[in-house]
C-alpha positions as CSV (number, residue, x, y, z in Angstrom):
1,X,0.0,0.0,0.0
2,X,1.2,3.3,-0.7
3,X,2.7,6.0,1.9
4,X,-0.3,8.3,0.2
5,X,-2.9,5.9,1.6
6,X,-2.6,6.4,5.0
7,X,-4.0,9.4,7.3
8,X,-2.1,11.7,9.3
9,X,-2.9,11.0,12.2
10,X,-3.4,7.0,13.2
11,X,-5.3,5.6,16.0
12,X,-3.1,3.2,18.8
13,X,-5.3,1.3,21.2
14,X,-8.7,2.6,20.9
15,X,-8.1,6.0,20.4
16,X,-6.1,6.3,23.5
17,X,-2.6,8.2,22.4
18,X,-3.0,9.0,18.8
19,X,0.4,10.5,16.9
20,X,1.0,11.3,13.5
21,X,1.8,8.2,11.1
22,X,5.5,8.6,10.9
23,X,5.6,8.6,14.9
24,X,4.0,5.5,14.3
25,X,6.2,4.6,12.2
26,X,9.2,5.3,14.5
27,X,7.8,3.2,17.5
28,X,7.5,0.4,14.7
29,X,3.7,-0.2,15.5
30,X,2.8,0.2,11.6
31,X,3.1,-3.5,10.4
32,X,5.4,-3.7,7.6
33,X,6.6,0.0,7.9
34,X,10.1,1.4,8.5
35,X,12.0,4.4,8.7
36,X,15.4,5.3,7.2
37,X,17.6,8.1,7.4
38,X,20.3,8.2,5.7
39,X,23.5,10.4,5.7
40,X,26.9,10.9,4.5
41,X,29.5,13.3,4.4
42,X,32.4,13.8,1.7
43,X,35.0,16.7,3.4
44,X,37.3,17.6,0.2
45,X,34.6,17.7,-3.1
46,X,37.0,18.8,-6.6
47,X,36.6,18.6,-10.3
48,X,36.0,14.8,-10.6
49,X,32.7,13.4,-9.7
50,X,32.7,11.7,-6.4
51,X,29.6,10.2,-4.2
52,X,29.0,11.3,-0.8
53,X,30.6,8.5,1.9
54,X,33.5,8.6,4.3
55,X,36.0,7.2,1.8
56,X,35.8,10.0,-0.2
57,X,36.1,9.2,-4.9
58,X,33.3,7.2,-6.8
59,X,31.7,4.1,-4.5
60,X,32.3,0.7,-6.1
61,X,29.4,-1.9,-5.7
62,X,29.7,-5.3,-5.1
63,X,28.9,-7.7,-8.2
64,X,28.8,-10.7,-6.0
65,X,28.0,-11.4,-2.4
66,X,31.4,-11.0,-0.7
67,X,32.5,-11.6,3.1
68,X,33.5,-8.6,4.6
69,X,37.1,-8.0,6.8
70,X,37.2,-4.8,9.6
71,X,40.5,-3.7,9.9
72,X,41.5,-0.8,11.9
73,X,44.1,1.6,11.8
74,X,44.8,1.2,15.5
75,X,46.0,-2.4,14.8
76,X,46.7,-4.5,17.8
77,X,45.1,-1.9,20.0
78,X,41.6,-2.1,19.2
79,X,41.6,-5.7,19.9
80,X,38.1,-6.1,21.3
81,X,36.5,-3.4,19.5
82,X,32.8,-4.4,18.6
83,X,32.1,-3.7,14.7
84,X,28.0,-4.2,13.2
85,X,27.5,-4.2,9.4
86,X,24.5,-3.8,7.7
87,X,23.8,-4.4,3.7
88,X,22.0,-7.0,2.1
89,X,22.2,-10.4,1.6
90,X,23.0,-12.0,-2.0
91,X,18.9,-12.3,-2.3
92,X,19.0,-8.3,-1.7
93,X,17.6,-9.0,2.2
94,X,18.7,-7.1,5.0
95,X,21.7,-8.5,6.8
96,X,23.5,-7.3,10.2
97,X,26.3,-9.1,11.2
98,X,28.4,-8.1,14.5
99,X,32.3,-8.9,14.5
100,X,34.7,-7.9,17.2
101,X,38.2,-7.4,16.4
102,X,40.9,-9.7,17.3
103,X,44.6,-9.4,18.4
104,X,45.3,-8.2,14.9
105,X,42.7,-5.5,14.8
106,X,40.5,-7.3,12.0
107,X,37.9,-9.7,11.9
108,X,35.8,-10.5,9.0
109,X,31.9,-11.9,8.4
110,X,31.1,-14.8,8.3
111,X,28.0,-13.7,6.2
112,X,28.4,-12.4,2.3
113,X,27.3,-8.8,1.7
114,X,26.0,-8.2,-1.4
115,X,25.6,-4.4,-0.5
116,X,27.3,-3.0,2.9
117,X,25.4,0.2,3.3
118,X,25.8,1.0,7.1
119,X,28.5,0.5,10.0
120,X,28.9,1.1,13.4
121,X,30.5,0.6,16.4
122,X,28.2,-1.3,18.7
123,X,30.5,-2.3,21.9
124,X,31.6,0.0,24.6
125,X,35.3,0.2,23.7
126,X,36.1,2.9,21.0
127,X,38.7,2.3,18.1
128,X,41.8,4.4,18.0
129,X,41.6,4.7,13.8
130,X,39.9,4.9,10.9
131,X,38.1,1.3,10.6
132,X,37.4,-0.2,6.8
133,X,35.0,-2.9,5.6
134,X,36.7,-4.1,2.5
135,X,37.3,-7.4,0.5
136,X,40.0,-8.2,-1.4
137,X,41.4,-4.8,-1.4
138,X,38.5,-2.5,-2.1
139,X,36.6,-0.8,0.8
140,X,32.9,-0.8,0.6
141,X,32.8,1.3,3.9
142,X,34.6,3.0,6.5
143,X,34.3,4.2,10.1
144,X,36.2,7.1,10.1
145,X,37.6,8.0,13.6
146,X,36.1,9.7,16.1
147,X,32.3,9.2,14.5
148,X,31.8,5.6,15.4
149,X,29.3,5.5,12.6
150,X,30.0,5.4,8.4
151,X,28.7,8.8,7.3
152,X,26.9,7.3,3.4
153,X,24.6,8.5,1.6
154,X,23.9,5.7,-0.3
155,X,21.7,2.5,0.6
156,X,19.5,0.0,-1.5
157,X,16.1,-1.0,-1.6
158,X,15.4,-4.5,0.5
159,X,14.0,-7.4,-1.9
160,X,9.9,-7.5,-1.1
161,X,9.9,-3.4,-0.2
162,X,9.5,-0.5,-2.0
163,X,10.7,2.8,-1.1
164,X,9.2,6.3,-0.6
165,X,12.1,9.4,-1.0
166,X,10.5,12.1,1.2
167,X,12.8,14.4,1.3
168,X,16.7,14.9,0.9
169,X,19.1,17.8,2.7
170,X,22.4,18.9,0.9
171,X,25.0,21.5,2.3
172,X,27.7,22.9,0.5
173,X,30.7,24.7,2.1
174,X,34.1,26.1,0.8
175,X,36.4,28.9,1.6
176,X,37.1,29.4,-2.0
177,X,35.4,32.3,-3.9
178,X,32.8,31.6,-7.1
179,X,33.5,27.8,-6.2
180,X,30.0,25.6,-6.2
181,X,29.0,21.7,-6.1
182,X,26.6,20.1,-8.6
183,X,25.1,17.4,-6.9
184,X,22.5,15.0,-8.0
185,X,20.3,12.4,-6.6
186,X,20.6,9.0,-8.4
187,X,18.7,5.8,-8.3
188,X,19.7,2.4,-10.1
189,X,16.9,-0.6,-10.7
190,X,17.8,-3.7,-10.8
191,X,20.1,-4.6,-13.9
192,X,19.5,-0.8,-15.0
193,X,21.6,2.1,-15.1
194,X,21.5,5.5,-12.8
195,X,19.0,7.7,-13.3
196,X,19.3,11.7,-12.2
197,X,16.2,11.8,-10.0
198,X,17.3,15.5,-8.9
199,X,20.0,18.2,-10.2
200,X,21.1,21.3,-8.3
201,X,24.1,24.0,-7.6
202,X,24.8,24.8,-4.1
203,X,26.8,28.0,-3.3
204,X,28.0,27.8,0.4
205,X,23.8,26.7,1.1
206,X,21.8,24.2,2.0
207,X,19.1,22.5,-0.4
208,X,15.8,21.7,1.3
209,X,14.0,19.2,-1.0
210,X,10.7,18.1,0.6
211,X,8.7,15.8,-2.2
212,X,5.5,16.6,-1.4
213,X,4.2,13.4,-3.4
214,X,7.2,10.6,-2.0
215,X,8.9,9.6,-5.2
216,X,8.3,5.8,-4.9
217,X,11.5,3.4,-5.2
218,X,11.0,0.1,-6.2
219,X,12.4,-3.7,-4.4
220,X,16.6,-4.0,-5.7
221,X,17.4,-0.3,-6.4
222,X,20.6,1.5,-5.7
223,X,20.3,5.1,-4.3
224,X,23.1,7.4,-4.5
225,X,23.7,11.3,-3.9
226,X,26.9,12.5,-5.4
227,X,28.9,15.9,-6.7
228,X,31.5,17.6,-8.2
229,X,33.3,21.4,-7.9
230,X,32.8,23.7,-11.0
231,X,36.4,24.6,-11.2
232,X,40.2,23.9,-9.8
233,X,40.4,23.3,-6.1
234,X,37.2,24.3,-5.0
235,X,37.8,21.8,-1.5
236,X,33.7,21.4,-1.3
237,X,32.9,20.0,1.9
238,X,29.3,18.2,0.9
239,X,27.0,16.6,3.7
240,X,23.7,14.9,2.4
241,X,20.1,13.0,4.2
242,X,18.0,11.2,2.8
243,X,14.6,10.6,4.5
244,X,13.0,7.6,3.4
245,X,10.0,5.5,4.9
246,X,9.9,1.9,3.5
247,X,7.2,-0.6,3.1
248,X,6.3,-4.0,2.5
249,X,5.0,-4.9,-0.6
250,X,2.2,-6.8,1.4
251,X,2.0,-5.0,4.0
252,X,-1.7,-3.9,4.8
């Protein structure tokens, strides 16, 4: 059912402590309903297109469902650190694995990622560097240190859902004069290519985009906001949300 169909305001237990939908939502009382926001952050934007994650250049997606390997930069010293990856499964289902880092500072999945969207650290020790979540030399996320959290605005659509885009945030900063990002909003269907969803220039601003109708998303697709500098070293710092409710395909 679509995000459109239900009311504003939604009626828990006979009409005692009614809240809007998407507080409903929240609390995860709405069958088949769930709420996403997603964030990254790219600190040094130039004049080659790069998406907006931790890592910083263009984001490389799995082809296949691969284990995935923490390794910190602390080495040794983060032995015991607590690591939770989240992606999907090689059947695009969600998947959440949590590893803790042995004497070397790494540990890998023993589940296959066929997208790793999201990482965290979910144990009380912090790391003492920058943590990646890689396979066989590429990094398909990264903890950077200090934020105990990857900073990607990027996810997929879960196999049996479809998602609702409600709105998306983007702020532009640089110290440089007449220096601006182009950034655009991108989704991928399943053996498609990206498609520009949304196109703007940002001037040392923020760009508010509320869709007033959610732009609906379907099962499998790939979601990605990304940028670029109009001219030589315009060192764009670029954060971007995406607010997202999604739903199940059979849900009510």
């Amino acid at each position: 059912m679509s995000i459109t169909s239900y009311p504003k305001v939604m009626t828990m237990g006979g009409g005692v402590g009614d809240y809007p939908y998407f507080m409903q939502v929240a609390r995860g009382l709405v069958d088949g309903h769930k709420r996403l926001f997603k964030f990254g952050f790219n600190g040094d934007i130039d004049t080659a297109v790069e998406d907006i994650w931790d890592a910083g250049g263009e984001y490389t997606y799995q082809s296949s469902a691969l284990a995935m390997t923490a390794t910190s930069g602390g080495g040794a010293t983060d032995n015991g650190v607590e690591v939770t990856i989240e992606g999907l499964d090689a059947s695009y289902n969600e998947l959440s694995e949590t590893v803790t880092l042995a004497g070397s500072g790494a540990a890998t999945t023993t589940g296959t990622f066929l997208r790793t969207y999201r990482a965290f650290i979910s144990g009380s020790q912090e790391p003492t560097g920058d943590i990646d979540i890689a396979n066989g030399g590429t990094t398909y996320a990264r903890i950077a240190d200090g934020e105990h959290q990857t900073l990607m605005a990027l996810w997929t659509v879960p196999a049996g859902y479809t998602a609702y885009l409600l709105q998306t945030d983007i702020t532009a900063f640089t110290e440089q004069n007449n220096k601006f990002a182009v950034v655009w909003v991108q989704t991928r269907e399943l053996n498609g290519v990206f498609r520009t969803q949304d196109k703007f220039a940002l001037v040392e601003n923020t760009h508010h985009q509320q869709y007033q109708v959610p732009l609906p998303i379907p099962e499998k697709t790939d979601i990605r906001i990304r940028a670029i500098g109009n001219a030589s070293s315009p060192n764009i710092e670029l954060s971007a949300g995406l607010d997202i409710i999604y739903i199940e395909n059979t849900a009510p």
